[in-house]
N, C-alpha and C positions, 0 to 999 in steps of 0.2 A: 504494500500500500504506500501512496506517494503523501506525505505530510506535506502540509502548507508551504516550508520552509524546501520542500524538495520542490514543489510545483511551482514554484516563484522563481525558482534558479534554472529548471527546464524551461519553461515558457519563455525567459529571458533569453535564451541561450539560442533558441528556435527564430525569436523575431530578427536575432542578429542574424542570423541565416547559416549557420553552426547545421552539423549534421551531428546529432548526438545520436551515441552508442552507450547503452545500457548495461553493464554486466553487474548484477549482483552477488551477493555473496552467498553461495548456494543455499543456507540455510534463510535466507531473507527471500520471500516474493515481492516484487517490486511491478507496479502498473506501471507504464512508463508513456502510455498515451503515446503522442506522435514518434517518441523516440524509439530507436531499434534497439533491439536484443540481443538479439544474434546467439540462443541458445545453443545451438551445435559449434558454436567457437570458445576457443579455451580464452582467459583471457591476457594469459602472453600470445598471443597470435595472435588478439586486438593491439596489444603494444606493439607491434609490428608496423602497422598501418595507422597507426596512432602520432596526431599533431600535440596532443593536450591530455594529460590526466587530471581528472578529477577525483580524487580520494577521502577517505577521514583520516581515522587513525589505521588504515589498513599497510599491510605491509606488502600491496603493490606498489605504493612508492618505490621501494629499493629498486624491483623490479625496474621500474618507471627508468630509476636513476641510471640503471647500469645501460637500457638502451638510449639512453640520449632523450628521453621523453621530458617534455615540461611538465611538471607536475603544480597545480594546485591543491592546495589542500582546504576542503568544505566543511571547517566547525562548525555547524549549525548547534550542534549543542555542547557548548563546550564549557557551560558553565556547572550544566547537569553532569557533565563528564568530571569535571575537577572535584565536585560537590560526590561524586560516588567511588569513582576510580582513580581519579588522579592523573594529571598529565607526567609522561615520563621523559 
């Protein structure tokens, strides 16, 4: 499911004329409305073809890093994140 704060960054992303690619984290289902999926690709073979990553706290950044990939990183909650887990 797409919360507010993810719908507001896809939509944004789309009127710029961005082609977003969805891959979630297998245990997360994600609507992704206009954006792709691409459930039969792994998602280093997205890093492959990939201009831009978008991440959280996930560890395809590294990934990200070692092919040359730009990587963002999406806190959207990262006050509930500090308030539970903690930034490392």
């Amino acid at each position: 499911m797409v919360n507010a704060e993810h719908s507001a960054l896809i939509e944004a992303l789309l009127s710029e004329g961005y082609k977003l690619v969805i891959k979630s984290h297998p245990n997360q289902a994600l609507d992704s409305g206009e954006a792709l999926t691409c459930p039969g690709v792994s998602a280093m073979q997205l890093l492959l073809v990939a201009d831009y990553l978008i991440t959280d706290y996930s560890a395809i950044a590294l990934e990200a890093a070692a092919a040359g990939v730009k990587t963002f990183y999406y806190l959207f909650d990262s006050e509930r994140y500090r308030e539970h887990t903690g930034v490392n």
